[in-house]
DSSP file (Angstrom, degrees, kcal/mol; ACC not computed):
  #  RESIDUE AA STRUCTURE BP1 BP2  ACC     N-H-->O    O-->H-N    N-H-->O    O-->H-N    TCO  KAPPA ALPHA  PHI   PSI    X-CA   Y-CA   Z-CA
    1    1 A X    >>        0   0    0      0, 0.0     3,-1.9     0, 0.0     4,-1.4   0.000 360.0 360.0 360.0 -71.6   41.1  100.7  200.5
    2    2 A X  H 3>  +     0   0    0      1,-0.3     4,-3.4     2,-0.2     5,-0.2   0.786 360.0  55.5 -22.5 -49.1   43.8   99.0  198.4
    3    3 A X  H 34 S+     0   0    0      2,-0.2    -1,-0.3     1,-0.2     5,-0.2   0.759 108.8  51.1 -78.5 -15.7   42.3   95.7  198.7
    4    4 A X  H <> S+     0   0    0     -3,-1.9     4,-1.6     2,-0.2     3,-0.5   0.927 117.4  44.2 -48.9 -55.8   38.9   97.9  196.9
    5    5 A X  H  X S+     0   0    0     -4,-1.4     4,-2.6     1,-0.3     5,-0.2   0.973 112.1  48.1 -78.1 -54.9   41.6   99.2  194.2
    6    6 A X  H  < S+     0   0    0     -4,-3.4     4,-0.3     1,-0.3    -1,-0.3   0.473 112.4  47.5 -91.8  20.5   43.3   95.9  193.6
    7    7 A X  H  > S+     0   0    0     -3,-0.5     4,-2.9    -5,-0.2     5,-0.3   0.525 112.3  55.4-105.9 -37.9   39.7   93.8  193.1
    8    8 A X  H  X S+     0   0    0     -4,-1.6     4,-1.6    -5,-0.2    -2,-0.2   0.985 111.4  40.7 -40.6 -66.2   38.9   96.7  190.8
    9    9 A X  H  X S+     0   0    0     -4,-2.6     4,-0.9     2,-0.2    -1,-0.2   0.662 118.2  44.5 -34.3 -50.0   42.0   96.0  188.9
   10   10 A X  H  >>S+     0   0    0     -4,-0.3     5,-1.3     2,-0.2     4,-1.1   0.917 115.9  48.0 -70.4 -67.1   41.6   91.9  189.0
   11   11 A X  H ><5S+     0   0    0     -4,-2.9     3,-0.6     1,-0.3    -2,-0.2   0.952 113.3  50.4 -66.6 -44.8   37.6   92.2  188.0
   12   12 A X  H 3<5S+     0   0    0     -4,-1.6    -1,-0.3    -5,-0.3    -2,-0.2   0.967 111.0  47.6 -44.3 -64.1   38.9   94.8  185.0
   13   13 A X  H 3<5S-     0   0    0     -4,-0.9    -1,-0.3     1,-0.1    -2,-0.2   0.867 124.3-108.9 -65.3 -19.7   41.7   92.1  183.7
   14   14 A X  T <<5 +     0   0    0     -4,-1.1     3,-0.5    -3,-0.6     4,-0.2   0.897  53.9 178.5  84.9  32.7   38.8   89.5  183.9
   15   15 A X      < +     0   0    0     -5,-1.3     3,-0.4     1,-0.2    -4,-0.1   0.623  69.5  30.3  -5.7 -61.6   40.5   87.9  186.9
   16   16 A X  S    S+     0   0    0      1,-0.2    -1,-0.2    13,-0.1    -5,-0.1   0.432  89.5 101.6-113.3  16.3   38.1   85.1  187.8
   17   17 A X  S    S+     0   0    0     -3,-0.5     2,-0.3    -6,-0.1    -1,-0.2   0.724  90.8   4.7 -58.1  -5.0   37.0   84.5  184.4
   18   18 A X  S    S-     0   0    0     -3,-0.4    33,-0.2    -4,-0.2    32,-0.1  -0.993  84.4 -73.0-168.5 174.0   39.3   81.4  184.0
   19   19 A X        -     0   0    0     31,-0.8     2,-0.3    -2,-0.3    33,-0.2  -0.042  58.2 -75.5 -76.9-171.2   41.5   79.2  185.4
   20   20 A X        -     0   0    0     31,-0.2    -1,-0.1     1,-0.2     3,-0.1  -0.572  27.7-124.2 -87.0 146.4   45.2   79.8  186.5
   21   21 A X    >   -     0   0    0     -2,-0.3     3,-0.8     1,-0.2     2,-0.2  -0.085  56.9 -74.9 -48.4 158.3   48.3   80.1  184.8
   22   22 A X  T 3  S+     0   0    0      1,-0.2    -1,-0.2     3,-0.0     3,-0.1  -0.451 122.5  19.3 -82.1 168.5   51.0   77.7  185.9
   23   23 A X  T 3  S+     0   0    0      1,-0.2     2,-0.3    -2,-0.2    -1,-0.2   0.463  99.4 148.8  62.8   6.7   52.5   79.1  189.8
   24   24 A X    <   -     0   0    0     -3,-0.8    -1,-0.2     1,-0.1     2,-0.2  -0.615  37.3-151.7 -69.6 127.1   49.4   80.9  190.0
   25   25 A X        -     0   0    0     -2,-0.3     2,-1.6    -3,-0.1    -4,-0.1  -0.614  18.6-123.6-103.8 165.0   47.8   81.7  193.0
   26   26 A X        -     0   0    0     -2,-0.2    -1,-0.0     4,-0.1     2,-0.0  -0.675  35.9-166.8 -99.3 118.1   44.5   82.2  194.0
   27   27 A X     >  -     0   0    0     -2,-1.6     4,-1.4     1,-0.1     3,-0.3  -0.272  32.4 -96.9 -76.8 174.2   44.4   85.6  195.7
   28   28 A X  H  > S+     0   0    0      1,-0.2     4,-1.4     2,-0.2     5,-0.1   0.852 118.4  53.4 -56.2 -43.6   41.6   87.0  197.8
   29   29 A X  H  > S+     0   0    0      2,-0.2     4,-1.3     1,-0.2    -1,-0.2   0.602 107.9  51.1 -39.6 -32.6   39.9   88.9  195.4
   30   30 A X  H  > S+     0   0    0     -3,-0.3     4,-1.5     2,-0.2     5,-0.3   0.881 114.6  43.9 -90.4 -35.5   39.6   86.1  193.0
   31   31 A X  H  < S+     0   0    0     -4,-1.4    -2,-0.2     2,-0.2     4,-0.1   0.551 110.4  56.7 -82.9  -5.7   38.3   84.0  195.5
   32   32 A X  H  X S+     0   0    0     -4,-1.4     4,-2.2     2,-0.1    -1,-0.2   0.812 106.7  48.2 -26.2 -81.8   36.2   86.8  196.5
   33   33 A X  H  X S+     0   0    0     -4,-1.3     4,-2.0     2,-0.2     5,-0.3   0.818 112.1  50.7 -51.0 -42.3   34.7   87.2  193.2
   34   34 A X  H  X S+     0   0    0     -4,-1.5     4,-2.2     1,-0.2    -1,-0.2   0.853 107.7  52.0 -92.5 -22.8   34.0   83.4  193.0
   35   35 A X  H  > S+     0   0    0     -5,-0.3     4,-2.5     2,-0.2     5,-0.2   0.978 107.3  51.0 -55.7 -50.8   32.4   83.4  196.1
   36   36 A X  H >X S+     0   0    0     -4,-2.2     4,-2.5     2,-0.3     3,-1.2   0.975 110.4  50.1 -40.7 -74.4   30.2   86.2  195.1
   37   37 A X  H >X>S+     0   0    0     -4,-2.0     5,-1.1     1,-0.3     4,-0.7   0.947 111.7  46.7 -51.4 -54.1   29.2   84.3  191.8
   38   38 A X  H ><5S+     0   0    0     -4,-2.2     3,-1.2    -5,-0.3    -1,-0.3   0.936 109.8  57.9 -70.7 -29.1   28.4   80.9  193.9
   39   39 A X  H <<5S+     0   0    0     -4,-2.5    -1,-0.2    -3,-1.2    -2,-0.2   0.859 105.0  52.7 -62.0 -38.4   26.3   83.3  196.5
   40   40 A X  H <<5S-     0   0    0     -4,-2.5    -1,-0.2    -3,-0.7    -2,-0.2   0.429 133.7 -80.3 -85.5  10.4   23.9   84.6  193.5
   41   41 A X  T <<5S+     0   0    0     -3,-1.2     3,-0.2    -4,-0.7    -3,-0.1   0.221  74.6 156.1 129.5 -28.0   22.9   81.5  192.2
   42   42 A X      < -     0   0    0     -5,-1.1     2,-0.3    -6,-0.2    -1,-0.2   0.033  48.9-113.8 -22.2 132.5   26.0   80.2  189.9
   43   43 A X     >  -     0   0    0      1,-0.1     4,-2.4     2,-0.0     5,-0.3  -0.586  19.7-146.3 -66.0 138.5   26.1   76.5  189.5
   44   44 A X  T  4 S+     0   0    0     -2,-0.3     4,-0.4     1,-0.2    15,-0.1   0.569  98.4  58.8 -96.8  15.4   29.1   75.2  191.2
   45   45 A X  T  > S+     0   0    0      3,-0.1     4,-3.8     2,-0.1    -1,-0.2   0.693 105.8  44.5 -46.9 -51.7   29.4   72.8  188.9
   46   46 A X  H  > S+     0   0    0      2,-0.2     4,-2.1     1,-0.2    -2,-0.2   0.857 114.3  50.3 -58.8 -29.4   29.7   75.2  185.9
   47   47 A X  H  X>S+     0   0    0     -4,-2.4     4,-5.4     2,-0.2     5,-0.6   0.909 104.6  62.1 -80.3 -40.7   32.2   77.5  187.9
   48   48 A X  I  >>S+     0   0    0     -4,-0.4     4,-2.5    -5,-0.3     5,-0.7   0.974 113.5  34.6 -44.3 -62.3   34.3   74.1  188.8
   49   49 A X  I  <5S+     0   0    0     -4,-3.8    -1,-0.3     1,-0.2    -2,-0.2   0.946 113.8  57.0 -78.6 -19.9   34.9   73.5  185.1
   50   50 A X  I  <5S+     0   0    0     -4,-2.1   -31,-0.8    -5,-0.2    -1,-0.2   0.959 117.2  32.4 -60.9 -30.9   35.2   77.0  184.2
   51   51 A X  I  <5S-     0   0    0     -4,-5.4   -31,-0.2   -33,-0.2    -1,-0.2   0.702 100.4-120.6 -82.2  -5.7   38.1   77.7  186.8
   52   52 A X  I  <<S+     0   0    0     -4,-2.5    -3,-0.2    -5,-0.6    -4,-0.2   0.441  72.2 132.1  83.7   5.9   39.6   74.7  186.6
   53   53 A X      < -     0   0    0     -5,-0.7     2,-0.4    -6,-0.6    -1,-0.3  -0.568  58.3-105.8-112.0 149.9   38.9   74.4  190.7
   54   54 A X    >>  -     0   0    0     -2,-0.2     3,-1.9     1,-0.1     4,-1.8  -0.755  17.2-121.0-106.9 162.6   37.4   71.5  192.3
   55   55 A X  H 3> S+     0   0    0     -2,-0.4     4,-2.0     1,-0.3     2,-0.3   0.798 112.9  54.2 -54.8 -53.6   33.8   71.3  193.6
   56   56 A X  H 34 S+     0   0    0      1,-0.3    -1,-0.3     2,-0.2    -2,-0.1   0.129 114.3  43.3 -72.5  16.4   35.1   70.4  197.4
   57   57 A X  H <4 S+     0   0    0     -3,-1.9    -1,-0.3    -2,-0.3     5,-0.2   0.491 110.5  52.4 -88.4 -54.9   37.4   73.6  197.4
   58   58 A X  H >X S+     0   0    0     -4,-1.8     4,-4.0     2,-0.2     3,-2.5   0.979 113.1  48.2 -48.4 -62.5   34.8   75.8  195.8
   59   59 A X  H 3X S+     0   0    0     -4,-2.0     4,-2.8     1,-0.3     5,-0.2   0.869 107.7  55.1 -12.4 -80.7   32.5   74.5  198.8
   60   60 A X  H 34 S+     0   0    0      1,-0.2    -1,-0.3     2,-0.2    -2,-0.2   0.337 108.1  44.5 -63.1  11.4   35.0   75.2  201.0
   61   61 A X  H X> S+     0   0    0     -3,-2.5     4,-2.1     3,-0.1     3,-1.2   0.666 111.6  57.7 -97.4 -53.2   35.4   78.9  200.0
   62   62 A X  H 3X S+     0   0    0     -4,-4.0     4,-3.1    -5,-0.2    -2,-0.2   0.937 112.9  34.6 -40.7 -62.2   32.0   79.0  200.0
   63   63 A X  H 3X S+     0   0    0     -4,-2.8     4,-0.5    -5,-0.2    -1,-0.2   0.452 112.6  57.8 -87.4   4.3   31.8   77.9  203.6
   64   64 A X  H <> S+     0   0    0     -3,-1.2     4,-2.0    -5,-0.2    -1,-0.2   0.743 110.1  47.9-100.0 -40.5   34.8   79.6  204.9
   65   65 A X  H  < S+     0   0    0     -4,-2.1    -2,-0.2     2,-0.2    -3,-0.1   0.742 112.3  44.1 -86.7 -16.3   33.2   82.9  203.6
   66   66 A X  H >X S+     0   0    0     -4,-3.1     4,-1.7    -5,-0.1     3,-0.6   0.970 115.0  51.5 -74.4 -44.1   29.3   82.5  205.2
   67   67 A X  H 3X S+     0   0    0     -4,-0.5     2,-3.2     1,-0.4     4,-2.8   0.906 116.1  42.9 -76.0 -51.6   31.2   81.2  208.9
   68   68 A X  H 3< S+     0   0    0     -4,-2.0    -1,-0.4     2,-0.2     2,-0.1  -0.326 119.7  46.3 -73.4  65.0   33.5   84.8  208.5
   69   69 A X  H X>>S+     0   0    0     -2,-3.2     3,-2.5    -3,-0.6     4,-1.5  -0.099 110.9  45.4-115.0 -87.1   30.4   86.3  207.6
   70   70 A X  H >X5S+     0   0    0     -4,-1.7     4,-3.9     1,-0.2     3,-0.7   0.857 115.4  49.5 -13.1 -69.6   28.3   84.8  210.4
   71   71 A X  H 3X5S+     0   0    0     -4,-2.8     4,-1.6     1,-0.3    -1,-0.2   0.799 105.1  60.2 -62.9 -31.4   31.1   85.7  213.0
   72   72 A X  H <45S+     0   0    0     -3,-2.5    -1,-0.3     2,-0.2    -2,-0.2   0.713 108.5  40.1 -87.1 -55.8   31.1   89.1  211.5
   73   73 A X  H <<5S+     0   0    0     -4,-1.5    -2,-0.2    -3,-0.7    -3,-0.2   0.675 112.3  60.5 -89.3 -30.8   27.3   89.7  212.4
   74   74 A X  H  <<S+     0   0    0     -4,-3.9    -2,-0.2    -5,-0.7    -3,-0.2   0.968  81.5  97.6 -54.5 -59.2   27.8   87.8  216.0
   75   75 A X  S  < S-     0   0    0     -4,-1.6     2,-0.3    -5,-0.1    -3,-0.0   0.251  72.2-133.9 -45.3 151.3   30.3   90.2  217.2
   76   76 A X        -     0   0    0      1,-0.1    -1,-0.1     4,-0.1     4,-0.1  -0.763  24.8-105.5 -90.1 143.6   29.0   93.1  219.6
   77   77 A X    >   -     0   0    0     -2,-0.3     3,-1.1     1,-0.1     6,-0.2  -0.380  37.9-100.6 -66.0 145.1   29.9   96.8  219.2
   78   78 A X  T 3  S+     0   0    0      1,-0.3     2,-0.1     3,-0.0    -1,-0.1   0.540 116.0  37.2  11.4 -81.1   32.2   98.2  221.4
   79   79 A X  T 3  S+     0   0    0      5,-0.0     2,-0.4     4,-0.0    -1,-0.3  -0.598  75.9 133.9-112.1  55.9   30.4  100.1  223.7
   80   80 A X    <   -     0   0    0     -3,-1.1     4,-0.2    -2,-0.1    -4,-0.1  -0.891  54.8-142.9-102.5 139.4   27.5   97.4  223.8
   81   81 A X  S  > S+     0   0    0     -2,-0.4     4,-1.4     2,-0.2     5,-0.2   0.614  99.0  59.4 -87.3 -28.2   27.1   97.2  227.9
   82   82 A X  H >> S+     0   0    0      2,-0.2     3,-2.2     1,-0.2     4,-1.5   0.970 106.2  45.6 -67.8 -81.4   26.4   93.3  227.5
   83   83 A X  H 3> S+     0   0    0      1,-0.3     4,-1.6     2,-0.2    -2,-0.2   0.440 109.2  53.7 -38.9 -20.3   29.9   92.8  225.8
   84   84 A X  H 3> S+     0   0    0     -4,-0.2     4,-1.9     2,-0.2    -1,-0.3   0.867 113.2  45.0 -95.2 -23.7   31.9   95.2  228.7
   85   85 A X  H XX S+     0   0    0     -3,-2.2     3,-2.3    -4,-1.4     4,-1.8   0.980 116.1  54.1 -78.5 -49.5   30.3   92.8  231.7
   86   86 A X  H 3X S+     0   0    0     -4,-1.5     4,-1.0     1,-0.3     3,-0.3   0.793 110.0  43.2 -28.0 -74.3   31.4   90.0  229.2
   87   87 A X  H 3X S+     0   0    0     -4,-1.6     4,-1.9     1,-0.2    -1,-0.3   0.698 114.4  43.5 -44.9 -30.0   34.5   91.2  229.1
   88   88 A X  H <X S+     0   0    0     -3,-2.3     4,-5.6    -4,-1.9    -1,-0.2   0.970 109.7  57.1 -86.0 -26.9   35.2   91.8  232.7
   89   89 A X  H  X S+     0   0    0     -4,-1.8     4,-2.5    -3,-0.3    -2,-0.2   0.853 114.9  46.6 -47.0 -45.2   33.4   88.3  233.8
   90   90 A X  H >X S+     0   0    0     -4,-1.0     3,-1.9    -5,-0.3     4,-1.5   0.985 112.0  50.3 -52.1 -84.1   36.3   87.0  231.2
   91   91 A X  H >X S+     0   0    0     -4,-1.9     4,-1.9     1,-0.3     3,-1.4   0.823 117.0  37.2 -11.9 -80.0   38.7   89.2  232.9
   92   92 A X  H 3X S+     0   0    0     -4,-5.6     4,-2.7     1,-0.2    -1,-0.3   0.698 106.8  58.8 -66.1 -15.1   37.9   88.0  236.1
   93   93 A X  H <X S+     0   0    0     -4,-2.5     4,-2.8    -3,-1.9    -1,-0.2   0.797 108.6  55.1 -67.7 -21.0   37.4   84.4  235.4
   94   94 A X  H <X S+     0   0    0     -4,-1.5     4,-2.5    -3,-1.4    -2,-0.2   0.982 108.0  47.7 -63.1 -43.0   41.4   84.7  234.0
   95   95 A X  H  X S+     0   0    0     -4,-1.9     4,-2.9     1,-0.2    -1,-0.2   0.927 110.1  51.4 -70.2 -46.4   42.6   86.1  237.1
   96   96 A X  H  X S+     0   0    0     -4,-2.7     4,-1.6     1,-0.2    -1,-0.2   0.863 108.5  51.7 -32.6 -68.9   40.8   83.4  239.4
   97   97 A X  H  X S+     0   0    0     -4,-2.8     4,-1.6     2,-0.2     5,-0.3   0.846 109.9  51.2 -20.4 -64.1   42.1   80.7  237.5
   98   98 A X  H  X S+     0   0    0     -4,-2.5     4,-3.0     1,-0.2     5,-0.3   0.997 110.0  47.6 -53.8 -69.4   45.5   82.1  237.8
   99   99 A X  H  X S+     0   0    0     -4,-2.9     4,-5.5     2,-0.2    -2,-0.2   0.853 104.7  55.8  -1.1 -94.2   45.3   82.4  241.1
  100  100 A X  H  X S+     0   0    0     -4,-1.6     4,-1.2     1,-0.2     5,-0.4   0.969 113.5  49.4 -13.8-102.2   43.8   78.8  241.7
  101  101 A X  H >X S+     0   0    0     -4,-1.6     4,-1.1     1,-0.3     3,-0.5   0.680 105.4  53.8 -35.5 -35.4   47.0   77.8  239.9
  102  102 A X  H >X S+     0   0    0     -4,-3.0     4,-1.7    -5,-0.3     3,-0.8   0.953 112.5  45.7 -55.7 -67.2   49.3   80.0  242.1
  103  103 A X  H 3< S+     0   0    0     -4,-5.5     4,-0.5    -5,-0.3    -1,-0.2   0.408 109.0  53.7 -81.3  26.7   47.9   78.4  245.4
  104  104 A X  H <X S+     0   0    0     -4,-1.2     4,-3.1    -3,-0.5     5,-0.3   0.631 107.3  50.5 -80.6 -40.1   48.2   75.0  244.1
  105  105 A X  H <X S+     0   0    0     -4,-1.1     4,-2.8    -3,-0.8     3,-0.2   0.987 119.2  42.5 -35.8 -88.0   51.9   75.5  243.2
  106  106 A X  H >X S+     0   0    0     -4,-1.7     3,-1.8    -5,-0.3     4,-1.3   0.811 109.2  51.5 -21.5 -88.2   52.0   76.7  246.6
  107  107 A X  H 3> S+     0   0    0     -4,-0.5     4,-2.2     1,-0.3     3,-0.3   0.877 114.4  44.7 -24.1 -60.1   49.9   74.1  248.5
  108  108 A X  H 3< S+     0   0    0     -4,-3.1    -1,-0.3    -3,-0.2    -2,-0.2   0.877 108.7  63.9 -75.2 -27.4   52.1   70.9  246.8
  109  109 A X  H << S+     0   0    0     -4,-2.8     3,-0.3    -3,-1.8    -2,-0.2   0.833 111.8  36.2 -47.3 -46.3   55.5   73.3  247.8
  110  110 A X  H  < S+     0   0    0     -4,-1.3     2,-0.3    -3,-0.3    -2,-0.2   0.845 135.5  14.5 -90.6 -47.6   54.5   72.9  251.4
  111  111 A X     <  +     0   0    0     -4,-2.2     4,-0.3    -5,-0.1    -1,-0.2  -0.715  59.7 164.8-150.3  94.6   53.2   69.6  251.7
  112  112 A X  S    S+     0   0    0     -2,-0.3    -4,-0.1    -3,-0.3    -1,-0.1   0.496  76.1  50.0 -70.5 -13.0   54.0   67.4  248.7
  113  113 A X  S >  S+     0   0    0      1,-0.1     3,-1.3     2,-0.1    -1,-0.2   0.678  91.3  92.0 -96.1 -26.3   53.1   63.6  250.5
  114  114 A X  T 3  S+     0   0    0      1,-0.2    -2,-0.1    -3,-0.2    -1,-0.1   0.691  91.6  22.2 -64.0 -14.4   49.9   64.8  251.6
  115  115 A X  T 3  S+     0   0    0     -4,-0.3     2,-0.3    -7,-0.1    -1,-0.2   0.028 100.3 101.4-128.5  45.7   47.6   64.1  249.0
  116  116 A X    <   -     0   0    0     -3,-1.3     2,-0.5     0, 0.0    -3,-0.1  -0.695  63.7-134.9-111.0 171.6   49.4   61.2  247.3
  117  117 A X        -     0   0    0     -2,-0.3    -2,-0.1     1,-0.1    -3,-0.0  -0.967  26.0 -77.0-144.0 138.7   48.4   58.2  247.9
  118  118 A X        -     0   0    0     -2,-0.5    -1,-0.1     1,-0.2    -5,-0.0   0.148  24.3-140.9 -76.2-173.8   50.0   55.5  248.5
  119  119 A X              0   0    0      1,-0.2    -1,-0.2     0, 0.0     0, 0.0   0.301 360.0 360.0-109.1   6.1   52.2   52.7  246.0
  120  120 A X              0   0    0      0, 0.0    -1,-0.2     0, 0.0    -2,-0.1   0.486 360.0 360.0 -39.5 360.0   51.4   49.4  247.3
């Protein structure tokens, strides 16, 4: 809810209308906003020289904000029945594995020459 109020605030001051002051950073909200603009069609050329930002940054905001998007619409709900065997297969794959690793520990504890090979 804050981050709603303080993009409210930002877009109100005119926030990504221009580039930064000097020690300014670009918060989320401004980079929010400029994403937005390059998603409806903006030329990202024009926005480059209006913000002062360069193309291969914009770009990469750009493409940092479809992949969290993208990941966003992969995820499964909660209580999706695919996602709990998923999770326990996970689950179980960890503990095997651990396991495995316990009785290797083990195995080389007891007889450390046997599967070496020899130095000739």
């Amino acid at each position: 809810m804050g981050d709603e109020r303080t993009m409210t605030n930002e877009m109100k001051k005119g926030a990504a209308a221009g580039p930064l002051g000097p020690g300014q950073r670009w918060s989320l909200s401004r980079k929010r906003e400029v994403v937005l603009r390059l998603l409806k069609g903006e030329p990202l050329d024009a926005l480059s020289r209006e913000l002062g930002v360069e193309l291969h940054r914009l770009e990469a905001w750009r493409d940092r904000a479809l992949s969290g998007m993208e990941l966003g619409l992969k995820e499964r709900e909660a209580d999706d029945p695919t996602q709990q065997e998923l999770d326990k297969a996970h689950k179980r794959i960890g503990e095997l594995s651990m396991e495995n690793e316990l009785l290797r520990k083990e195995r080389d504890k007891t007889a450390p020459f046997a599967l070496r090979k020899s130095r000739r």
